[in-house]
N, C-alpha and C positions, 0 to 999 in steps of 0.2 A: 470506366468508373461509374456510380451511381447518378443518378441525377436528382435523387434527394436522399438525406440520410437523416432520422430521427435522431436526436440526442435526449434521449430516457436518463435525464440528469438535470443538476443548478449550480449555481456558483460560479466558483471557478473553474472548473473542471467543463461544465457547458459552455462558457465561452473559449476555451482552448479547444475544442473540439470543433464547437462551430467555425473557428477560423481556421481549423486545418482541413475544415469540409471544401470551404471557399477557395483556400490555395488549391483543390483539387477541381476547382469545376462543378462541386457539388451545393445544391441549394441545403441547406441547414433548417432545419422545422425542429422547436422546440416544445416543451410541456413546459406547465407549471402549475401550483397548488394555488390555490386563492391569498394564500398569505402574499405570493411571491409574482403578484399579481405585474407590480413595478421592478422585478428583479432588473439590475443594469445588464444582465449578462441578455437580457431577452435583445435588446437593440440591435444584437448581432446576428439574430434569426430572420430569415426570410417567410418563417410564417411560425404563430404563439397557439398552441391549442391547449387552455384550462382542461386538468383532467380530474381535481377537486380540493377537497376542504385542505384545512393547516396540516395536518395529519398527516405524514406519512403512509400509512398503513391505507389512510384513504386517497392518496396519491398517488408518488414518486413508487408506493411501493406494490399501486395497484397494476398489474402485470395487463388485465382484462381492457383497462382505461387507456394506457398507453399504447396496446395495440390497435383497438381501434382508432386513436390519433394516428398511429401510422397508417392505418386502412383509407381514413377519408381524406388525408393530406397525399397519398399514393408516393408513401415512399416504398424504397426498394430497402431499404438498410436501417438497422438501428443498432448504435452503442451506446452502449449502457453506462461507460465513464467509470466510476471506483464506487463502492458502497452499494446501497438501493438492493437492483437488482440485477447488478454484474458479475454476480457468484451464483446464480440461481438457475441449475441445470431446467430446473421446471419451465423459467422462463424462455429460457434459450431453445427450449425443443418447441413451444409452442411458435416460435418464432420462424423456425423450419417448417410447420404444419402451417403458417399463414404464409409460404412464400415470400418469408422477409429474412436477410442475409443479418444472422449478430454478428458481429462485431467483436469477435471474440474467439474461444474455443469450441469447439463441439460442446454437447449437452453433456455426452457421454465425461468427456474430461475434468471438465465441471463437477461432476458424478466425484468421479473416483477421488481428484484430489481433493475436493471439501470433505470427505472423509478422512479424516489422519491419519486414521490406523491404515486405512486401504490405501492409500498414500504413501505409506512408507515403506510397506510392502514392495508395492508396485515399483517405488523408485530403488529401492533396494534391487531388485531382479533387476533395473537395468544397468546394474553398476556403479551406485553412486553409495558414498558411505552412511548408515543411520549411526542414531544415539543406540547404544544398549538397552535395550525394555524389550514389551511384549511385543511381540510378534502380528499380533490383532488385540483386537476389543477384550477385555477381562470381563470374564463372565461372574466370577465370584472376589469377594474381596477376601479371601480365603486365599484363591490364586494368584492374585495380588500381590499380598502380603508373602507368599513365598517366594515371589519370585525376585520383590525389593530383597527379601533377606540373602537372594545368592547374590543377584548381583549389587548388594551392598548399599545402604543410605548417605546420604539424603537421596532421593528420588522426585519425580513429578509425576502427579495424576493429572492428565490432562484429558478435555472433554473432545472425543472425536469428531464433532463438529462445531468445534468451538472455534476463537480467535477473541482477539483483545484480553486476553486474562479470563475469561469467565469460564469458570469450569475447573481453573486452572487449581491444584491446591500440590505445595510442597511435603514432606513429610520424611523426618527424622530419625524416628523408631515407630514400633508397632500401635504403640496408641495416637498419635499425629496420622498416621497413616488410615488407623479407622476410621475416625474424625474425618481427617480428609475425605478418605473416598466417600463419607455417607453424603459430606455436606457437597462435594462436587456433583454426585451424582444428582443429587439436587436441582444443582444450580444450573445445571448442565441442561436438563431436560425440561426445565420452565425456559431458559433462554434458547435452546435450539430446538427444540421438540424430539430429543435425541438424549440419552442421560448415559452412552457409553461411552467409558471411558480407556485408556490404552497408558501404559506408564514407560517413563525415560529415567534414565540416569541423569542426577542434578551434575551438571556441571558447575564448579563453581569460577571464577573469573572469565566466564566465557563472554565472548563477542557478539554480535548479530552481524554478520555481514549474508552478503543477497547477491546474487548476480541476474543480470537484466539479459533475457533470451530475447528472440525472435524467429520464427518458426513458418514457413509457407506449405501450403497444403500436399507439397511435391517432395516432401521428406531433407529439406534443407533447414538448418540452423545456424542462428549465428549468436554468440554473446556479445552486450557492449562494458563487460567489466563488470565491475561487482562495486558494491553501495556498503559503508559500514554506517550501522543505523543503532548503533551500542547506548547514545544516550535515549533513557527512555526514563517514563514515571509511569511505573501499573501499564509496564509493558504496553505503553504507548508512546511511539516514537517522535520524541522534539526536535533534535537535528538532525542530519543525514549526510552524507560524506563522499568524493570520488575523486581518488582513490583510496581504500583504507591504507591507516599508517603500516598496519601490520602483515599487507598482503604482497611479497614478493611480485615484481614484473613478471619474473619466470611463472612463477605460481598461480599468476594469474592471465598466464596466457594456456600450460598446458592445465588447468584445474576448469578453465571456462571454457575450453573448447568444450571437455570433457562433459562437462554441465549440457552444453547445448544438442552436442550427441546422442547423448541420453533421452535427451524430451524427446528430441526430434523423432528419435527412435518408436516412441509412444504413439505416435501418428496426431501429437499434437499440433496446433496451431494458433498462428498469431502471437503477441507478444505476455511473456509470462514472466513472474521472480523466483525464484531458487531461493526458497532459503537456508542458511549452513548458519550450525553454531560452533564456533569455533573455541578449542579447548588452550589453556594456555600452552600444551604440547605443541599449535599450531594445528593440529588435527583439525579438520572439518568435519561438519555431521549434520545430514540433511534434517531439518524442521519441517517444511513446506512448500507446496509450491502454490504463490498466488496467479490465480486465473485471469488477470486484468492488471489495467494498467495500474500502477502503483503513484500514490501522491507523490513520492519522493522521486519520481522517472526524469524529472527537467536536470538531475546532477549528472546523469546518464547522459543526457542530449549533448549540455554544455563540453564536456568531455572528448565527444567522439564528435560534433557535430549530426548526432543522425536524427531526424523527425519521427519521435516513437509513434506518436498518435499518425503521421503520415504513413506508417509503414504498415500502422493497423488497416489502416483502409482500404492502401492497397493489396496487401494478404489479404485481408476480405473478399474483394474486388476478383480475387483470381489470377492475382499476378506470382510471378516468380518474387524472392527476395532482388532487394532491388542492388545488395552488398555480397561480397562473398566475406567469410572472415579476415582473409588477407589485405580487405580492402581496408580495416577498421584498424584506426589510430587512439592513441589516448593522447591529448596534449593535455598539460597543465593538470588544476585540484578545481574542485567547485564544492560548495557545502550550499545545503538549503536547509532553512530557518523555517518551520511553520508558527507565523504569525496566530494566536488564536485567543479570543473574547473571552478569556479566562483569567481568573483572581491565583496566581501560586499560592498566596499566601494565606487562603480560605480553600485548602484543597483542592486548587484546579477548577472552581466552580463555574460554572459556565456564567458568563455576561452580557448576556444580547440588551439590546437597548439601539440609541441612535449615534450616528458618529455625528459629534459636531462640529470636527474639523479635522481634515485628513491632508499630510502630506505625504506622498508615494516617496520610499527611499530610491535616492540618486548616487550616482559614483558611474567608476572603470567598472565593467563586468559585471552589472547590476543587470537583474533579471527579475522581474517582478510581476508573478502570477496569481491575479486578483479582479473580483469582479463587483469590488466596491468602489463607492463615492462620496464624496462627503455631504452629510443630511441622507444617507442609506441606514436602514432602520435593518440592523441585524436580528433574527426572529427567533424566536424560543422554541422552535420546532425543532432544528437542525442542526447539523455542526455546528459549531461555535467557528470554524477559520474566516480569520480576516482578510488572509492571504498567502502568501507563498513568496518567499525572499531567497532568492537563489544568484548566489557570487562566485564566477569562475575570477582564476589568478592563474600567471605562472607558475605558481607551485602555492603549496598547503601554508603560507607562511602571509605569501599576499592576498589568498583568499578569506583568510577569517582577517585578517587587519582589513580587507573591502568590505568583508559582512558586519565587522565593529563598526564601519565608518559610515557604512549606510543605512546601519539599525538606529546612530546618531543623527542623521538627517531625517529621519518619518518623524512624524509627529500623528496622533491618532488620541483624539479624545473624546469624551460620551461614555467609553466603554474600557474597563479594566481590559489590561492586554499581557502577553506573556514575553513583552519585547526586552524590559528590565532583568529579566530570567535567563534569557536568551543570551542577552548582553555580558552577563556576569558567567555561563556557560564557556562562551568564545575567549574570557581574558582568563580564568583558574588554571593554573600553570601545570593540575593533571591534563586538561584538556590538550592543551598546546604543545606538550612530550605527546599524546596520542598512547597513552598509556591510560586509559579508562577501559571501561567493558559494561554489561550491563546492568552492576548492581550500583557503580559508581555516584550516579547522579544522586539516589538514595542516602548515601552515607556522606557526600559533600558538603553537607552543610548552607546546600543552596535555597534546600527549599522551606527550611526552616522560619515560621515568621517572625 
């Protein structure tokens, strides 16, 4: 194992890492921006190195600053956490070139799947089913356009290295489709530095479900089950789910093997998500695969019991998987709640400011990943999450009656939250049949002020 590992991350997210450094033996060395100068999650680091201003981009996201904190602090290892720069092949081969172990996949895979269209190619040849569209990148919106009209409207343009929606534009007939592609290609190429885009057949009532890989550098894989993540707003996910309503046992034993076969096959590594949209036929249909640990990973944990972030390490590290698939169980349902400093009822707007009084949700099965305190000054730099609220049950029935009950004991003031949202999400009698998908939350009438 390491004997120090950088965590190139904040929040929550750094202090989860930092303490899975510690169960391992490993000393934990953190960054941090000037804002985040008093962040709580730093307490859990064996040593703090400022790497600059509030800024991101002069930060968290400077690749150049965070190496050399790992150079002068002599770690051996650095993970990157979700966000930042944990999807950034550029980082990750530099990190190879200074003799320091990421924490993650190769550069190369990095590579391919942050490209979507090369992505779905690639996962396509290994067996796994796509959406219907292009084949690659559309070169004209001519060819585009021909090829929405064989295989039929509505359709999506979506940006090849995009994610969160941007890029993203739907389209109807021929004129929505111009529109579209012009304003994507846009939008696409100011937000990624990339303006290609690749197009899908719209599904309509379709689902989000994921399933959670793990991969060691010796051509072994294993899945821990699959994540329905269907509630979302602008294609940003609020609740998260294990096991989906709509995923057979069966199906979700021989469709995840399958899943993990596949990467593994790729000569990937370390722990990844799969993501499938699922048509109301039931049919799956690969969207992506994310290169990093995923916010919603603790429903996965709860579930099978396995330590994702422990297992990143040691696949790091050099080790074999520590599981075989036969070893992995699913007991019970867990749903996680992302807490976050936002107004529903002003568009989601972000709310940072100060807490001035915090109490952590209690109950049975209560999981609570958070690297706040009360009188902690939430910063206008960064996410907005306040937290991470995650309830396993023996089944889907006493899991969200825990997540009701415990979203009732926090208290959280100073700062508009999204707990009231969240709360009304868990009792809507679509929610609780599990009969939603992802246009749902939309047309609920939830978010209406």
């Amino acid at each position: 194992m390491f004997r120090k590992v950088l965590v190139a991350n904040r929040g929550e997210i750094a202090l989860r890492i930092m303490r899975g450094c510690r169960e391992l033996g490993a000393l934990p060395v953190a960054v941090c921006s000037e804002a985040d100068r008093d962040g709580p999650w730093l307490d859990e680091a064996a040593e703090t190195v400022c790497i600059g201003p509030a800024r991101a981009s002069d930060s968290y996201l400077d690749a150049g600053a965070i190496l050399q904190a790992a150079e002068q602090t002599g770690c051996q290892a650095i993970h990157p956490g979700y966000g930042f720069l944990a999807e950034n092949p550029g980082f990750a081969a530099r990190c190879e070139q200074q003799g320091l172990t990421f924490i993650g996949p190769g550069p190369d895979a990095i590579r391919r799947m942050g490209d979507k269209a090369e992505a779905k190619m690639t996962i396509a040849n290994a067996g796994l089913p796509t959406i219907p569209g292009s084949s690659g990148i559309l070169s004209t919106v001519e060819e585009g356009l021909a090829l929405a009209m064989k295989i039929g409207f509505p359709v999506l343009l979506k940006a090849t290295a995009g994610g969160g929606g941007r890029g993203m534009r739907m389209a109807t007939d021929e004129k929505s489709f111009r529109k579209g592609f012009s304003e994507a290609t846009l939008e696409s190429g100011k937000a990624f530095g990339n303006p290609g885009l690749y197009l899908e057949k719209f599904v309509t009532g379709g689902r989000h479900i994921e399933f959670q890989i793990l991969c060691d550098s010796f051509g072994n894989g294993i899945h821990l089950g699959e994540r329905e993540c269907s509630v979302q707003r602008n294609h940003q996910k609020l609740v998260e789910e294990s096991p989906s309503p709509v995923i057979p046992s069966k199906l979700r034993d021989s469709f995840g093997t399958k899943v993990a076969t596949a990467v593994a096959s790729l000569g990937y590594r370390n722990a990844g998500t799969v993501e499938f949209l699922r048509a109301p036929d039931g049919e799956l249909y690969f969207m992506e695969l994310n290169t990093r640990l995923q916010v919603e990973h603790p429903v996965s944990e709860m579930i099978t019991g396995i330590d994702i972030v422990r297992q990143q390490l040691l696949i790091a590290a050099g080790h074999h998987l520590e599981h075989k698939q036969s070893d992995i169980s699913f007991n019970g349902h867990a749903v996680e709640l992302r807490i976050n400093a936002e107004n529903p009822q002003d568009n989601f707007r972000p709310d940072p400011g100060t807490i001035t009084k915090f109490k952590p949700p209690t109950g049975d099965g209560v999981r609570w990943d958070s690297a706040i305190r009360e009188g902690y000054r939430i910063p206008p730099h960064y996410d907005s999450m306040v937290g991470k609220l995650i309830v396993h049950g023996k089944d889907r029935n006493q899991a969200l009656d825990g997540a009701v009950k415990a979203l009732d004991s926090m208290e959280v003031d100073g700062v508009h939250t999204t707990i009231d949202l969240q709360r009304s999400i868990l009792n809507h009698p679509v929610f609780r049949k599990g009969e939603y998908d992802v246009d749902w939350l939309a047309g609920s009438g939830l978010l209406e002020g």
